[in-house]
C-alpha positions, 0 to 999 in steps of 0.5 A: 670642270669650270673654276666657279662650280668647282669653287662652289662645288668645294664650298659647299662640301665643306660647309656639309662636313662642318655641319655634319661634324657639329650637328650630332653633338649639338642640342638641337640634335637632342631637341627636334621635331621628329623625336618628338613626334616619333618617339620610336627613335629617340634610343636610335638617333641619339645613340653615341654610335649613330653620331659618331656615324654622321660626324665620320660622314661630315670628317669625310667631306671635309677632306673631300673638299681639300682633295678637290681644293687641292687636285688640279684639273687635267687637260683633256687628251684629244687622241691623234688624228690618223689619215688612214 
């Protein structure tokens, strides 16, 4: 993989996980457009067990993204010609 998508490719995972990891426990979570809209899903969105959902969805993109930061890119393997 090219190094520039792979930074970007990193960056961006992170910065997901980050806002995932943040997002569920914030006011904004608890104040948005569709519950107020959607009353029906108040008791669900803003049940402990869905956050702690979501913010287990956001720790694992964080550590996706080091495992990429961290993994080094294999060369390909060009199989040996034969003259047969």
């Amino acid at each position: 993989m090219n190094r520039i998508l792979r930074a970007l490719t990193v960056v961006l995972l992170f910065e997901m996980g980050v806002l995932l990891l943040y997002l569920p426990w914030s006011s904004f979570w608890e104040q948005n457009y569709f519950l107020s809209h959607v009353p029906w899903l108040t008791p669900i969105v803003l049940n402990p067990s869905l956050r702690g959902v979501v913010s287990g969805i956001g720790v694992l993109d964080i550590f996706v993204a080091f495992g990429m930061f961290n993994s080094r890119p294999t060369p390909a393997r060009v199989p040996p010609h034969s003259n047969s």
